[in-house]
N, C-alpha and C positions, 0 to 999 in steps of 0.2 A: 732582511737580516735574520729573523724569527726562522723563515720560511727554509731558509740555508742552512741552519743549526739541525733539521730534522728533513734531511730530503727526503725519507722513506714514505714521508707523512704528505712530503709540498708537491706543487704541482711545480712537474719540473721544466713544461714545457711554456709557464708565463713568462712575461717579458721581464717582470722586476727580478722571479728566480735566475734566469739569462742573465741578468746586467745589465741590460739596457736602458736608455733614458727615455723616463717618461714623465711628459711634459703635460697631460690629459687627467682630469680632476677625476672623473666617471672610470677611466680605467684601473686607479689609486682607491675608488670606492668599490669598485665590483671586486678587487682581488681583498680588500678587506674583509669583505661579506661573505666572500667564499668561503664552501665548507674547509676545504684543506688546510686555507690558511688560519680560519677555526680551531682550527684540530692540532696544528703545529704551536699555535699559540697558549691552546689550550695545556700542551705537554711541557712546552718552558716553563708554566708559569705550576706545574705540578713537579718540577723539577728543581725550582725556585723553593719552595715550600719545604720539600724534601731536603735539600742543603739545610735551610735557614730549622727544618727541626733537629737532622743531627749535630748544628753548631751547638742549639739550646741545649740537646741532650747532654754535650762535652760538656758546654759550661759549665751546667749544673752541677755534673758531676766532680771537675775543678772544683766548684764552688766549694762542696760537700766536702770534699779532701781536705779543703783548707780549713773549714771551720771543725772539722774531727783534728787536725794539726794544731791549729790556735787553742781548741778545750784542752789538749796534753800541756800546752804551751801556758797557760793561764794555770792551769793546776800545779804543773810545779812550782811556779812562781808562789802561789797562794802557801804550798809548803814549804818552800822556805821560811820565810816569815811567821808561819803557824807555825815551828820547830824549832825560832828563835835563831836562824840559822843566818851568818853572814849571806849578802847579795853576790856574792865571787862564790857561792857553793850552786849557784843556780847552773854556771854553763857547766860544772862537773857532774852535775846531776842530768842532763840535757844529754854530755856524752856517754855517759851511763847507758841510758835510753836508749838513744842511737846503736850502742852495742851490741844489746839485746835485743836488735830488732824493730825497734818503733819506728816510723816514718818519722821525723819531726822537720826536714826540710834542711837547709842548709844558712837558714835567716833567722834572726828574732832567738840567736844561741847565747848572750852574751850579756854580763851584766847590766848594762843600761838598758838592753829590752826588759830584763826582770823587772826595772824600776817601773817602764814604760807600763808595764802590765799590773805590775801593783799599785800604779796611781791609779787606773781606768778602774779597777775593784773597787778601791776608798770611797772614789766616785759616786760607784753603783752604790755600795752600803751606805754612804752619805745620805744619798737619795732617799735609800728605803726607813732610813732613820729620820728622816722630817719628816715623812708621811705617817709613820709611830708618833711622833709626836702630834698631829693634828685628831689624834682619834685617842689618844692615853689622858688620863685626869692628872695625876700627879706624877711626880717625878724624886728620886733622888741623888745631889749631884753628890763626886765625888773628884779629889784633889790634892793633890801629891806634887815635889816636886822631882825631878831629876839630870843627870846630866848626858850628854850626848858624847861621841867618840872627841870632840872637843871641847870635854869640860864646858861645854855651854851651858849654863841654868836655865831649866826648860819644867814648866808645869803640865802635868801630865792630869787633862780632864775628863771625864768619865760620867756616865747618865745611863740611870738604873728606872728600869720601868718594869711595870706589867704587860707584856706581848698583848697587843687588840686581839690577835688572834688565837694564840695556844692558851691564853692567859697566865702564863709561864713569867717567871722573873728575869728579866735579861739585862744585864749590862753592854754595855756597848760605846766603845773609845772617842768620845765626840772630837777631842783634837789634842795633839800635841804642842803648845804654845811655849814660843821664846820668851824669857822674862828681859822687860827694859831695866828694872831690876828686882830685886829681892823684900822691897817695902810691900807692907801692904795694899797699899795703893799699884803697885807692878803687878802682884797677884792675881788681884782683883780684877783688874783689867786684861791679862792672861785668860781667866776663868768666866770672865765677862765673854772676848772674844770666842773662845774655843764652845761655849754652848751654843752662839749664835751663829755658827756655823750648822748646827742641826736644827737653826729654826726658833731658838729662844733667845726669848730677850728678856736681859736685867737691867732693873734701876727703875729709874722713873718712868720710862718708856716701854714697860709692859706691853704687850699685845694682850687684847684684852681676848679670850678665846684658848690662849694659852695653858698649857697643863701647869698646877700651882706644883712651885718646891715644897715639899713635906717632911723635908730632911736634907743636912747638909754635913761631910764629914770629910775631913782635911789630913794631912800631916800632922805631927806633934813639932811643929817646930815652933817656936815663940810669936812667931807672924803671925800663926793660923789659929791656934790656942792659949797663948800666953794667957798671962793675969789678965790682959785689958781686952780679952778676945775681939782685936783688934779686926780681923778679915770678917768673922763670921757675923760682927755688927754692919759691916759693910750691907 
């Protein structure tokens, strides 16, 4: 079959190039062994190599396309949000782009990818904020509360450190927590939750290893500060 693919190279006047049947184990080995059919075999299988490195090459380069596509695709996203900007401003801004030229694809335009793409961020920043925490000494939280597009009561938690690295002051939004409700005891529990999403834990069950609170600073509403400063004895 080899031998057929490059008749310039085969010997054309063998029986298995012919067609013929052959029933003989020695005649099956001498036309193996032979130079020609060497040499034919040798050219498929540089031929073979050849395809299989311009497919890699394509791909690659597919590949490369897509992820210089997905960085435009993830950065708008990230400016919205950086810009305080509705998620329905993301595909006007996507056709913006597209107008002027950018490649951005014909997928991934559309409000719910923006969501899709800004949770995979949170993700990553999450991430890089519990490994801050295993390398920082102290911490200060911070806690507020607010409401969402539906009037939902939601505590908005916050943790303030010294960068390991720049040794820089950085804040950075540990979670936005739904309240069960508005007691202190809700609170609490809100702000309980939302640090231990970056890796901390409050109450009795400290990790010991853990960067200590050094400072805590709340709302002014009567839960957080009142007379019996009810949360912050929490």
């Amino acid at each position: 079959m080899i031998c057929r693919k490059h008749p310039t190279l085969a010997d054309q006047k063998s029986t298995l190039f012919v067609g013929k049947v052959v029933d003989r184990r020695d005649t099956l080995t001498a036309h193996q062994l032979s130079a020609k059919h060497q040499a034919c075999q040798l050219r498929e299988t540089n031929k073979i190599k050849q395809v299989s490195g311009e497919m890699d090459k394509a791909l690659a380069k597919v590949n490369q396309s897509e992820v210089y596509r997905y960085e435009k695709l993830f950065n708008t996203a990230y400016s919205v949000v950086k810009n305080n900007r509705p998620f329905s401003d993301y595909s006007f801004i996507c056709d913006i782009q597209i107008k002027n030229g950018m490649q951005l694809g014909k997928n991934h335009l559309g409000r719910d990818a923006c969501v899709v793409f800004l949770k995979v961020m949170s993700g990553v920043l999450s991430d890089k904020t519990k490994e801050h925490m295993k390398l920082v000494r102290f911490i200060f939280i911070m806690s507020d509360g607010s409401t969402d597009s539906s009037v939902t009561e939601q505590e908005s938690v916050l943790i303030r450190y010294v960068h390991p690295e720049t040794h820089e002051p950085v804040t950075t939004l540990a979670s936005i927590e739904n309240l069960e409700n508005a007691t202190a005891d809700g609170v609490y529990a809100a702000i309980k939750s939302g640090v231990l999403k970056c890796g901390i834990t409050l109450g009795n069950n400290e990790v010991e290893g853990q960067p200590k609170i050094v400072c805590v600073n709340m709302g002014g509403a009567a839960v957080n500060m009142g007379l019996k400063m009810v949360l912050p004895n929490r």
